[in-house]
TORZA-146228 format. One record per residue (C-alpha): x, y, z; residue number from 1. Coordinates in Angstrom, 2 decimals, padded with zeros to 5 digits. Each point is the difference from the previous one (the first is absolute). Layout:
// residues N
<px->X; py->Y; pz->Z; num->NUM>
...
END
This chain:
// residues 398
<px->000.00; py->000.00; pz->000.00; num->1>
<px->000.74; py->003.52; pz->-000.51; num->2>
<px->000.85; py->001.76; pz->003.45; num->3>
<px->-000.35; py->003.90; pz->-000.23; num->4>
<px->000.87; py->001.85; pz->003.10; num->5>
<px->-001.73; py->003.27; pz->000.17; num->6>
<px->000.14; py->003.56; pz->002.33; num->7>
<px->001.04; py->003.14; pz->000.12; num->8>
<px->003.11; py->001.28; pz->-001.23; num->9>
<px->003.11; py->-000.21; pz->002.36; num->10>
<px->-002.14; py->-002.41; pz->002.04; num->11>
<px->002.75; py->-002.70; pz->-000.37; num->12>
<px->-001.45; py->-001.95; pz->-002.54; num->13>
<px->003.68; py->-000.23; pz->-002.18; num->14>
<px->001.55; py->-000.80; pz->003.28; num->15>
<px->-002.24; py->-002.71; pz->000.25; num->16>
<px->000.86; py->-001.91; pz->-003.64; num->17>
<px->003.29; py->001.42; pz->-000.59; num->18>
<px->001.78; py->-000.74; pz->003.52; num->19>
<px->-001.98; py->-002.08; pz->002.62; num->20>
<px->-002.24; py->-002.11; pz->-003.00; num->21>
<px->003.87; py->-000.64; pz->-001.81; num->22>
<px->001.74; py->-000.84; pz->002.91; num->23>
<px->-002.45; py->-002.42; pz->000.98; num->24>
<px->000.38; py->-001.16; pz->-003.24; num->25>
<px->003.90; py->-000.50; pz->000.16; num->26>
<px->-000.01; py->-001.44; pz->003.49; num->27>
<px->-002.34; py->-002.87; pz->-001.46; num->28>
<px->002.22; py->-000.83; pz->-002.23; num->29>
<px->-000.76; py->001.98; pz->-003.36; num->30>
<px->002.78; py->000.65; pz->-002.56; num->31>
<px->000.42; py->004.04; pz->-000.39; num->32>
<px->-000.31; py->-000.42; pz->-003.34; num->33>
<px->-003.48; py->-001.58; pz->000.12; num->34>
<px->-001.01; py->003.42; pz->001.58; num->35>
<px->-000.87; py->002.40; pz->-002.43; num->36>
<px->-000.52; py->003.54; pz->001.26; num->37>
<px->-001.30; py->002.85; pz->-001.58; num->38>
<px->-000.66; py->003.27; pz->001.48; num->39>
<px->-001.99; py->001.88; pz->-002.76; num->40>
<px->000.09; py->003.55; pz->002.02; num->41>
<px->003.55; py->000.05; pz->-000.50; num->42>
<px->000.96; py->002.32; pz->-002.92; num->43>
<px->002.17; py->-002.75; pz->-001.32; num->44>
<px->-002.62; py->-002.40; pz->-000.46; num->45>
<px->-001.94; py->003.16; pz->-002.61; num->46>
<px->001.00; py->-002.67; pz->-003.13; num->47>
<px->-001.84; py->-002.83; pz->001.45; num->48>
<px->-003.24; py->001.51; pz->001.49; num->49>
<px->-001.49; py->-000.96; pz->-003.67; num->50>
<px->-001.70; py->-002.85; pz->000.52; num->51>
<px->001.58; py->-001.81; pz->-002.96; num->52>
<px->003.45; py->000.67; pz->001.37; num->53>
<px->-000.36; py->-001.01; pz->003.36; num->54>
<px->-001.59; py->-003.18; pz->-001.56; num->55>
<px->003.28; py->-000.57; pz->-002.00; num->56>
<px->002.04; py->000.91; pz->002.75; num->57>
<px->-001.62; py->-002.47; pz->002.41; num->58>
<px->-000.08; py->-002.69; pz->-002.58; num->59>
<px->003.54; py->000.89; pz->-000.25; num->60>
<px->001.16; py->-000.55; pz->003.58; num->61>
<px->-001.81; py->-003.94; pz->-000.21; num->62>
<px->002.74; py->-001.90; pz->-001.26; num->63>
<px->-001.10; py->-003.34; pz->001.52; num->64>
<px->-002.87; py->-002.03; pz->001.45; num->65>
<px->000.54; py->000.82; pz->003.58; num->66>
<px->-002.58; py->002.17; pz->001.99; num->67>
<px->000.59; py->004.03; pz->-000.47; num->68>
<px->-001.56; py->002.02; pz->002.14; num->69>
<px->-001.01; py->003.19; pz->-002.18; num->70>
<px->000.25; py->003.58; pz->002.56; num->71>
<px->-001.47; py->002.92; pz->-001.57; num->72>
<px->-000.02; py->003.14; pz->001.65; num->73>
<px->-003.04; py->003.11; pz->-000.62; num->74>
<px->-001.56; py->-002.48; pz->-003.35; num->75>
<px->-002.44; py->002.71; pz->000.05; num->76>
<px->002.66; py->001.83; pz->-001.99; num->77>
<px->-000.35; py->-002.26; pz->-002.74; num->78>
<px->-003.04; py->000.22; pz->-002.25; num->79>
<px->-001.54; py->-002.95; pz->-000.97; num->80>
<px->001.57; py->-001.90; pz->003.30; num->81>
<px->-002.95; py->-002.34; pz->000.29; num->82>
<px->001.11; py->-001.65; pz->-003.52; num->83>
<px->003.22; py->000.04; pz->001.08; num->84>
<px->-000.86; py->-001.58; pz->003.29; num->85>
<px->-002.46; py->-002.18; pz->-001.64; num->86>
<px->002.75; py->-001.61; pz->-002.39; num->87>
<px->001.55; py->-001.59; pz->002.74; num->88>
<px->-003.18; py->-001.78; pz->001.50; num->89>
<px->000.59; py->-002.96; pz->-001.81; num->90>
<px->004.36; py->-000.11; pz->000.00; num->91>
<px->000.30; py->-002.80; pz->003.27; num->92>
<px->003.38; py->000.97; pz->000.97; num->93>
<px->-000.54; py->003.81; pz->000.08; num->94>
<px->-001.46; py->001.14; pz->003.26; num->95>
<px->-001.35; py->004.19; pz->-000.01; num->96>
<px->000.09; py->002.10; pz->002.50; num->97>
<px->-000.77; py->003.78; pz->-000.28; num->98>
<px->-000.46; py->003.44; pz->001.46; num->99>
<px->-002.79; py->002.74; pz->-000.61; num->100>
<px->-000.66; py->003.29; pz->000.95; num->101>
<px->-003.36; py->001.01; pz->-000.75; num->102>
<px->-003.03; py->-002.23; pz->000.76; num->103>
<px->-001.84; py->000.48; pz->-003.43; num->104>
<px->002.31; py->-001.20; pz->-002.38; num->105>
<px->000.98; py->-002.89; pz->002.53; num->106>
<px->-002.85; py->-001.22; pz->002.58; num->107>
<px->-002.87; py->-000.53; pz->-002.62; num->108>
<px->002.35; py->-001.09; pz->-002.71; num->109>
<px->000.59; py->-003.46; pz->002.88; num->110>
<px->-003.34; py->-000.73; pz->-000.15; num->111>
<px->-000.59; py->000.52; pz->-004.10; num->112>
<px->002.66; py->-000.42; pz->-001.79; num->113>
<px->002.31; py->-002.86; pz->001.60; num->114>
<px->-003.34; py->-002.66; pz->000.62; num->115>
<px->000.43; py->-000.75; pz->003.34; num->116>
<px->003.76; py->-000.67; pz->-000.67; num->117>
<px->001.19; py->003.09; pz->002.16; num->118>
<px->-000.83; py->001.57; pz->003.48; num->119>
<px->000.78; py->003.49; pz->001.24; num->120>
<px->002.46; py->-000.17; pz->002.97; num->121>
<px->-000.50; py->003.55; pz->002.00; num->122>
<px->002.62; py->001.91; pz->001.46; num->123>
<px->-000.24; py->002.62; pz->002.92; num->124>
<px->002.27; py->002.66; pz->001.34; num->125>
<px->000.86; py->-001.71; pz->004.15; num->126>
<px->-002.53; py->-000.70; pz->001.63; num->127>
<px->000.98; py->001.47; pz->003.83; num->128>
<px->000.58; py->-003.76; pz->001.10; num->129>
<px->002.95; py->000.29; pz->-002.83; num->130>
<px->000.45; py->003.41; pz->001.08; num->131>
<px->000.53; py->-000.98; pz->003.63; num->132>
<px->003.24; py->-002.68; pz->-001.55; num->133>
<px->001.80; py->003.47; pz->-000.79; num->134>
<px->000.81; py->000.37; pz->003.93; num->135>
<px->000.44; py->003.46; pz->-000.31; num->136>
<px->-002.61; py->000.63; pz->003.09; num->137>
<px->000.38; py->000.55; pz->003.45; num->138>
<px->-003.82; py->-001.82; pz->000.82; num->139>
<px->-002.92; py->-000.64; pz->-002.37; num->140>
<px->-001.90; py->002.93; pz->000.40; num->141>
<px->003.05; py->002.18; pz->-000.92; num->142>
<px->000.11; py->-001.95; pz->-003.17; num->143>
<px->-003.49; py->-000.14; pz->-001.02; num->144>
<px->000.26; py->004.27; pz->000.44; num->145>
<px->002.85; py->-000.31; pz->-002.49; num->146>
<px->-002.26; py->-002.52; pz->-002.25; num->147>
<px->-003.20; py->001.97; pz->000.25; num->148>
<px->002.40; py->003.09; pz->-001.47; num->149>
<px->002.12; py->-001.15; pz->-002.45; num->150>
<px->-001.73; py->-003.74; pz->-000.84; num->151>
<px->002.04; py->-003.20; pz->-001.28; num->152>
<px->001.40; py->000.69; pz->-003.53; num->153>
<px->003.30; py->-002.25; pz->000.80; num->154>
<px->002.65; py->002.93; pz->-000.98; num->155>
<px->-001.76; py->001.86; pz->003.14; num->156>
<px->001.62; py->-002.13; pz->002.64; num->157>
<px->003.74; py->000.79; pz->-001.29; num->158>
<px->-000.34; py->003.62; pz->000.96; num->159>
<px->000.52; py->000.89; pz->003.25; num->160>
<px->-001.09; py->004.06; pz->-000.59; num->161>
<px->-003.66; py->000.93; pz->-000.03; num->162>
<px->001.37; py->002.40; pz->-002.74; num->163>
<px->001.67; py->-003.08; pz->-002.22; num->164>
<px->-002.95; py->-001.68; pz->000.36; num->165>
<px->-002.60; py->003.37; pz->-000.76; num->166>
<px->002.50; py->000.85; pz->-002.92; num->167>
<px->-000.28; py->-003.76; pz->-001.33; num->168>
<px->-003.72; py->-000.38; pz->000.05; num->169>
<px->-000.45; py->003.55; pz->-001.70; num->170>
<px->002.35; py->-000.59; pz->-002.45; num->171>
<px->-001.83; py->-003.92; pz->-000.91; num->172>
<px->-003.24; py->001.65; pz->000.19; num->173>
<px->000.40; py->002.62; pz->-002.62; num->174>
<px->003.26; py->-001.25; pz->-002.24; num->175>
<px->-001.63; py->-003.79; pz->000.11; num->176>
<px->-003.32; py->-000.46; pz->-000.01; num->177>
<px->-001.46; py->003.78; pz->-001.26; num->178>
<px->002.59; py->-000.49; pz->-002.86; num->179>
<px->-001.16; py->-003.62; pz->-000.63; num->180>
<px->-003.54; py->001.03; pz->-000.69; num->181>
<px->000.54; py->002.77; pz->-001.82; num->182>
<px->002.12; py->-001.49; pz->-002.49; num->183>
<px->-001.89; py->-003.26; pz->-000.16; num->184>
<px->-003.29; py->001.85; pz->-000.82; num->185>
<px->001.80; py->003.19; pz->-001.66; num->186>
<px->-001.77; py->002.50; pz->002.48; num->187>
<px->001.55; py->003.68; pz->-000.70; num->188>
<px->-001.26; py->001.87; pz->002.94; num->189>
<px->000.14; py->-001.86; pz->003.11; num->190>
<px->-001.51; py->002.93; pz->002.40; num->191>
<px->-003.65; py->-001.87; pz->-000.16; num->192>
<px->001.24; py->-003.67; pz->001.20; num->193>
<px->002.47; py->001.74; pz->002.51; num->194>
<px->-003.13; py->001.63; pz->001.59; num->195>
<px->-001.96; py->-003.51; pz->000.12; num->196>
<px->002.67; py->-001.47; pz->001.45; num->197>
<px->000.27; py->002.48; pz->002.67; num->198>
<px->-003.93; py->000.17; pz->000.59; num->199>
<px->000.21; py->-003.93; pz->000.46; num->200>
<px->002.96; py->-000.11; pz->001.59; num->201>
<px->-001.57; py->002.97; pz->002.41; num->202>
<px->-003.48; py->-002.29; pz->000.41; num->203>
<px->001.63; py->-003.68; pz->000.36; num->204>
<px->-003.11; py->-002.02; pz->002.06; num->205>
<px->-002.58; py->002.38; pz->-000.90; num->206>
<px->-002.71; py->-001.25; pz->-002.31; num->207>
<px->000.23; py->001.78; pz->-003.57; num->208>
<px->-000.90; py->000.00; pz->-003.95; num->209>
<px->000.52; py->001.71; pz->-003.17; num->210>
<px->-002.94; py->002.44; pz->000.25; num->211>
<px->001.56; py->000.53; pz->003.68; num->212>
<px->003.34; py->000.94; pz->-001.05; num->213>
<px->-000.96; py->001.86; pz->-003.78; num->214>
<px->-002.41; py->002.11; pz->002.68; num->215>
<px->003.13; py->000.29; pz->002.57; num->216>
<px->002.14; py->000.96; pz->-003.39; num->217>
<px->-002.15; py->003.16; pz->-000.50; num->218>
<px->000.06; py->001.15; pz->003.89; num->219>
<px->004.08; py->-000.40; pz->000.00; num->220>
<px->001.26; py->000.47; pz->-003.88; num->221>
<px->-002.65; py->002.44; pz->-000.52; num->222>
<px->-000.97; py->-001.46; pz->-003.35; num->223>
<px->-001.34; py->-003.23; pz->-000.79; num->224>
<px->001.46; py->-003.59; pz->-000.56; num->225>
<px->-002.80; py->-002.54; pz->-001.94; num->226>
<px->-000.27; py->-003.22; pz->001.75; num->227>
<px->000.56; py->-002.35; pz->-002.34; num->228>
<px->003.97; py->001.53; pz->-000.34; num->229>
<px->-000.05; py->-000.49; pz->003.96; num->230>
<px->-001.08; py->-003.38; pz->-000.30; num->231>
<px->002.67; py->-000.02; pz->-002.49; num->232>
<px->002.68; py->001.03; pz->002.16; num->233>
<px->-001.19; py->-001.72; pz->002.75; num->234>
<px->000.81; py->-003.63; pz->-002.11; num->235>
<px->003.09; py->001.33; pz->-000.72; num->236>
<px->001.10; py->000.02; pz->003.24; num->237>
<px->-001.84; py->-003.10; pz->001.08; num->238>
<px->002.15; py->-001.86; pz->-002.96; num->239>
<px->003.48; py->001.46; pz->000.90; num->240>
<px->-001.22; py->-001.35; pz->003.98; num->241>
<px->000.31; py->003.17; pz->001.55; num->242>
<px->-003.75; py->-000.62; pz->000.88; num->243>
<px->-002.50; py->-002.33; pz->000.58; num->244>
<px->-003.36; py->000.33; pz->000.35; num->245>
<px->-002.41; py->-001.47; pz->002.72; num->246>
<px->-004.04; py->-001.04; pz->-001.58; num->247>
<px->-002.26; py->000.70; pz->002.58; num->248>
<px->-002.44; py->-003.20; pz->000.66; num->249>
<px->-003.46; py->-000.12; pz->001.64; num->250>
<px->000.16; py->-002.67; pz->002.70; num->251>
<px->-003.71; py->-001.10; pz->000.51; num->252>
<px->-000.85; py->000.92; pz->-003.54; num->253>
<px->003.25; py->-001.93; pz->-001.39; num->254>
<px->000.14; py->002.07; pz->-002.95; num->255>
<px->003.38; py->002.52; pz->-001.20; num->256>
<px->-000.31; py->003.85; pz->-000.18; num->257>
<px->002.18; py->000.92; pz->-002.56; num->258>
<px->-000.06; py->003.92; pz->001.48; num->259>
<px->001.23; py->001.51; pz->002.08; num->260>
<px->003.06; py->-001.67; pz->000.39; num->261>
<px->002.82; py->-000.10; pz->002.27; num->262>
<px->004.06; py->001.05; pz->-001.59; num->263>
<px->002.83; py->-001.21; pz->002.07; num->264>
<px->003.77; py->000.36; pz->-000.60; num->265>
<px->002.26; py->-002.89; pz->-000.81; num->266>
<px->002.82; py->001.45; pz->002.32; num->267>
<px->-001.14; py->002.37; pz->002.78; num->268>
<px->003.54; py->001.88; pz->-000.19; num->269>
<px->-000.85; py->000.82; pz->-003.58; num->270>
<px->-003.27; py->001.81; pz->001.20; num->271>
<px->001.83; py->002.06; pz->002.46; num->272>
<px->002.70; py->001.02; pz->-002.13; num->273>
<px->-002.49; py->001.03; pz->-002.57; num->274>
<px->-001.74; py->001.92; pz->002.77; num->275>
<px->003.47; py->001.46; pz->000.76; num->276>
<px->-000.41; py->-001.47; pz->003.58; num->277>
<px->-003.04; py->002.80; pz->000.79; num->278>
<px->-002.74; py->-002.61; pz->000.50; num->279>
<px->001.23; py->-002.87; pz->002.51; num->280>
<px->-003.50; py->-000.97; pz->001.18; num->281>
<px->000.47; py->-002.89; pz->002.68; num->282>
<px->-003.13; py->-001.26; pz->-000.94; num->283>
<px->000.06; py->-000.22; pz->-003.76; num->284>
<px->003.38; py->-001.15; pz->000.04; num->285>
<px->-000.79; py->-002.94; pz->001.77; num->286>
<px->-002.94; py->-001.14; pz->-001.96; num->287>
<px->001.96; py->000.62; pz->-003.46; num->288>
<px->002.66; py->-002.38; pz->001.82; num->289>
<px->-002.86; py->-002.73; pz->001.57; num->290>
<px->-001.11; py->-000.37; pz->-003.49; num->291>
<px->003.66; py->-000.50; pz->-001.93; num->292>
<px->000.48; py->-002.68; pz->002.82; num->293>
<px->-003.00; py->-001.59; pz->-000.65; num->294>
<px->000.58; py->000.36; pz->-004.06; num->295>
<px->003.52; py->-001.59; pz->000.78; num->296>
<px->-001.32; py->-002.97; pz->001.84; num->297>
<px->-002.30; py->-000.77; pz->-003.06; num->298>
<px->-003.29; py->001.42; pz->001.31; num->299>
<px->-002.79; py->001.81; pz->-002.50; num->300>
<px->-000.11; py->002.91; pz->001.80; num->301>
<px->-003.67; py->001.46; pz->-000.82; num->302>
<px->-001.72; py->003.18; pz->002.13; num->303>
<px->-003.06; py->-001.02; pz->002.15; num->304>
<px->-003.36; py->000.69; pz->000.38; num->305>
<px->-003.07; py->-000.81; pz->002.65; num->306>
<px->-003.39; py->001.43; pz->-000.89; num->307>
<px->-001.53; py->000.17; pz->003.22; num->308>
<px->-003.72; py->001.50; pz->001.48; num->309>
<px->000.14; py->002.15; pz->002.83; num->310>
<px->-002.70; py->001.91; pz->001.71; num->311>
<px->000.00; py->003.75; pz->000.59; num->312>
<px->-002.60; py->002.03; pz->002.10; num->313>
<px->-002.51; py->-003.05; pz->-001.38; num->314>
<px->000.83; py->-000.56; pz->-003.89; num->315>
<px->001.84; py->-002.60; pz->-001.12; num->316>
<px->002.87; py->000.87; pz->-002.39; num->317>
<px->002.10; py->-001.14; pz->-001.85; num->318>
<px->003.82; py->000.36; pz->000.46; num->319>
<px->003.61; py->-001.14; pz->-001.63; num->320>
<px->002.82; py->-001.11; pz->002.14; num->321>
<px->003.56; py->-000.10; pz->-000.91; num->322>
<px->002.40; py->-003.35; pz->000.54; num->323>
<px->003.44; py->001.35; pz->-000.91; num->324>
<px->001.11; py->-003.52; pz->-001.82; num->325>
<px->-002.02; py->-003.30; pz->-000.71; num->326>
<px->003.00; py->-002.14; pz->-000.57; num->327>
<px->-000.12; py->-003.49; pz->-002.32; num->328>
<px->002.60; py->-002.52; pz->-000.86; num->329>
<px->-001.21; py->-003.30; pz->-000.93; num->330>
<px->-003.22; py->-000.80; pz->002.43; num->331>
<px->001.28; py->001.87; pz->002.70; num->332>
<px->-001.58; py->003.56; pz->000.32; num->333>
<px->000.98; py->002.80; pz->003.01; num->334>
<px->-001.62; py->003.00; pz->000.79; num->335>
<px->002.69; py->002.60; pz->000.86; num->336>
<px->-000.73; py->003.51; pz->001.54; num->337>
<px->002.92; py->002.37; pz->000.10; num->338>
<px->-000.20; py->002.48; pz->003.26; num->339>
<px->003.21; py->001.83; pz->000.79; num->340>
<px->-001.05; py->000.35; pz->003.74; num->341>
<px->-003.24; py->-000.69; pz->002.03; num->342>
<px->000.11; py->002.63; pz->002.26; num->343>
<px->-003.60; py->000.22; pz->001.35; num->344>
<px->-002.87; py->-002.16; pz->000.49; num->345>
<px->-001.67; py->001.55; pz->-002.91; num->346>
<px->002.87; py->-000.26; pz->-001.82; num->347>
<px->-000.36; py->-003.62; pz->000.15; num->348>
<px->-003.34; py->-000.38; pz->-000.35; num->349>
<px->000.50; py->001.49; pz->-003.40; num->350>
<px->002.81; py->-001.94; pz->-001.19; num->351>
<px->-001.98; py->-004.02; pz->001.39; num->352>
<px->-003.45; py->001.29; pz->-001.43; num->353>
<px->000.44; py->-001.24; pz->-003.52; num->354>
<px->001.50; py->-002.82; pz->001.01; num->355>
<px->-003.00; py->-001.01; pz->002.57; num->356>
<px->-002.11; py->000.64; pz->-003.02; num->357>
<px->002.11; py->-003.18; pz->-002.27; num->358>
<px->-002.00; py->-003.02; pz->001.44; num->359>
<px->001.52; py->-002.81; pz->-002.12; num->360>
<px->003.60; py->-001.78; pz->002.39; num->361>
<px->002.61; py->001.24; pz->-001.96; num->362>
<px->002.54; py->001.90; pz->002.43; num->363>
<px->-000.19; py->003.67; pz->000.77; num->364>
<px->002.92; py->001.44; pz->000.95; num->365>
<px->001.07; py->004.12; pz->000.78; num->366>
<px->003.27; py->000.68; pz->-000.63; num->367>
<px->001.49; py->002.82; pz->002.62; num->368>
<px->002.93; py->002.09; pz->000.11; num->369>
<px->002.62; py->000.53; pz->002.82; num->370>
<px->000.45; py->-003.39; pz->002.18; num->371>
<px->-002.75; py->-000.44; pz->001.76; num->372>
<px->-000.62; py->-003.54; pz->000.52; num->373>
<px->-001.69; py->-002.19; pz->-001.87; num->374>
<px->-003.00; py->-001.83; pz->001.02; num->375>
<px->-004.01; py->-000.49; pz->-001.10; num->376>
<px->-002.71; py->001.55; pz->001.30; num->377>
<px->-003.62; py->-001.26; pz->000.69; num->378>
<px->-001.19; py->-000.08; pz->-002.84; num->379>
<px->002.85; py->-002.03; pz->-001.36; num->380>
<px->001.75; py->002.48; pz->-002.13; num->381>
<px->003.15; py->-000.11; pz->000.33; num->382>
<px->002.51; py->002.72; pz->000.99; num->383>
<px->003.71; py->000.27; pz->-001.48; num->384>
<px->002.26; py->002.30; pz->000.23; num->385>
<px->001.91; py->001.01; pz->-003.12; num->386>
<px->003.17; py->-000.95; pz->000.76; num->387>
<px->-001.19; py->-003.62; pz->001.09; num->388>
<px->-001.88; py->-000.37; pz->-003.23; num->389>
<px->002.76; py->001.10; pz->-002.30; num->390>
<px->002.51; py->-002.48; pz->001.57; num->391>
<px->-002.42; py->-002.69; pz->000.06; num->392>
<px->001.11; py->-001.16; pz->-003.36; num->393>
<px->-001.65; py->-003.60; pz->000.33; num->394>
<px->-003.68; py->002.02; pz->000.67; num->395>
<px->-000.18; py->-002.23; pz->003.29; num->396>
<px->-001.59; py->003.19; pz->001.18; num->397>
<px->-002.42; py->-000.01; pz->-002.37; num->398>
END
């Protein structure tokens, strides 16, 4: 099968092929020379990013019947790569492996064009639990603080100055991934998808839509922005993985609600150096980072609602509560509220009342910050502390 490892750029997925994947490789016993390596963002490899030519050179490196394992770096460089790819479905001793950047030309291209002979492999920047393996932190809470700012893209943990690691994350945001887009989908002026990205970026958790942001265009910009270019823009960044985007799902009517949605940022670190470090919002921080943990332990990660009837001064009406995640990987499901502190009794009443509303036994857990301990409550939800949960790899918590 064709394995194509996807994520973000700089997320470590060439690390992954090129050095740990061909090590592994070498230490069971492979010959070098039955490792053939191609990195097709490197200006060197321009001549061979046709598709014919990298067929020929390929071809060219099999000079016998013994296994080759084929390492292609960025294929989405390459036009036509699925025929390229394809061509080697049916060679027995040639064994693919590639990386992608951008979700469009690479995630639904698994599914059509290679006929159940290839699966996506997904790549995240550290999750904190990696973070933690640094050991650059005094205690865990000091090193979720640095997390929360500055995220997990790998390069982040070899700086040891909050202005390397500001200057590095600025420098990724807008010489990488702005520059990516642009050129890929030849846009001239960037000043309309720099201002989404900073309304989104300013508005990660809150519940949005075109309409929303073409209406929030004309308040900020001052002139308008149609939504079908948002929408636009707003796939753009969804297939270079800067975003993702959370459906929100009716729990007793088990039906999707395609709008409004919910945007959250691949790395959290990215967000705040967009942001220029103005916005650090305990609270939004930590849900945008409780939903990449639950993305990286291979959870659909959809936004939840609870219809409920309540009576006020006599009438019955009708009224829409919010659970922060509904959470599904195989047939397990979770219901996950994120609260950065419960302060007051009504403070808690408001985060458990959607969950006391969710009558099927899946588990309903609130995820809290600082350390308080965890524990459930009586109406068996469960309370966990962030720090817990994110080093609870094995979801024993959960």
């Amino acid at each position: 099968m064709i394995k194509i490892i996807t994520g973000i750029r700089r997320c470590g997925k060439s690390y992954l092929l090129f050095e740990l994947f061909k090590q592994s490789l070498l230490e069971n016993g492979v010959d070098e020379k039955h490792i053939i390596q191609v990195d097709l963002e490197d200006r060197r490899s321009k001549r061979i990013r046709e598709p014919d030519a990298l067929l020929d050179h390929i071809d060219s490196c099999m000079t016998d019947d013994g296994m080759y394992y084929i390492l292609l770096d960025e294929i989405q460089m390459v036009p036509e790569f699925e025929d390229v790819l394809n061509s080697y479905l049916k060679v027995k001793n040639a064994d693919v492996y590639v990386t992608g950047s951008n979700s469009r030309l690479l995630s639904s291209d698994v599914i059509t064009e290679f006929r159940g002979r290839g699966y996506e492999i997904r790549v995240h920047p550290l999750s904190f639990s990696e973070f933690l393996k640094a050991g650059l932190h005094e205690n865990d809470l000091s090193a979720l603080q640095d997390y929360m700012i500055y995220g997990g893209m790998p390069q982040i943990v070899s700086f040891a100055k909050k202005e390397e690691k500001e200057k590095y994350l600025k420098s990724l945001f807008q010489g990488t991934y702005i520059h990516d887009i642009k050129e890929r989908y030849a846009i001239r002026n960037d000043d309309d998808l720099s201002e989404l990205i900073d309304i989104i970026a300013s508005n990660i958790g809150c519940l949005t839509n075109p309409t929303n942001l073409e209406n929030t265009f004309k308040s900020v910009k001052g002139h308008s922005i149609s939504d079908t270019t948002i929408q636009s823009y707003l796939g753009m960044l969804q297939d270079a993985f800067m975003l993702e985007r959370a459906v929100r799902y009716d729990i007793k009517g088990k039906r999707y609600i395609n709008t409004p949605s919910k945007y959250y940022f691949e790395d959290i670190g990215l967000r705040n150096a967009r942001l220029n470090y103005r916005q650090i919002d305990g609270g939004h921080l930590m849900e945008n980072i409780i939903y990449n943990e639950l993305r990286i332990r291979g959870y659909s990660v959809d936004v939840g609602q609870v219809e409920v009837r309540e009576t006020d001064d006599g009438k019955k009406k009708r009224k829409s509560l919010e659970v922060d995640f509904i959470c599904n990987r195989g047939n397990k499901r979770l219901y996950v509220q994120s609260a950065f502190d419960m302060p007051t009794q009504e403070k808690i009443d408001q985060e458990t009342n959607s969950l006391r509303y969710i009558k099927d036994g899946f588990p309903k857990i609130i995820i809290v910050g600082g350390l308080v301990p965890s524990y459930v409550n009586e109406d068996g939800i469960s309370i966990i502390n962030i720090v817990d949960f994110l080093k609870d790899t094995k979801g024993t918590l959960l």
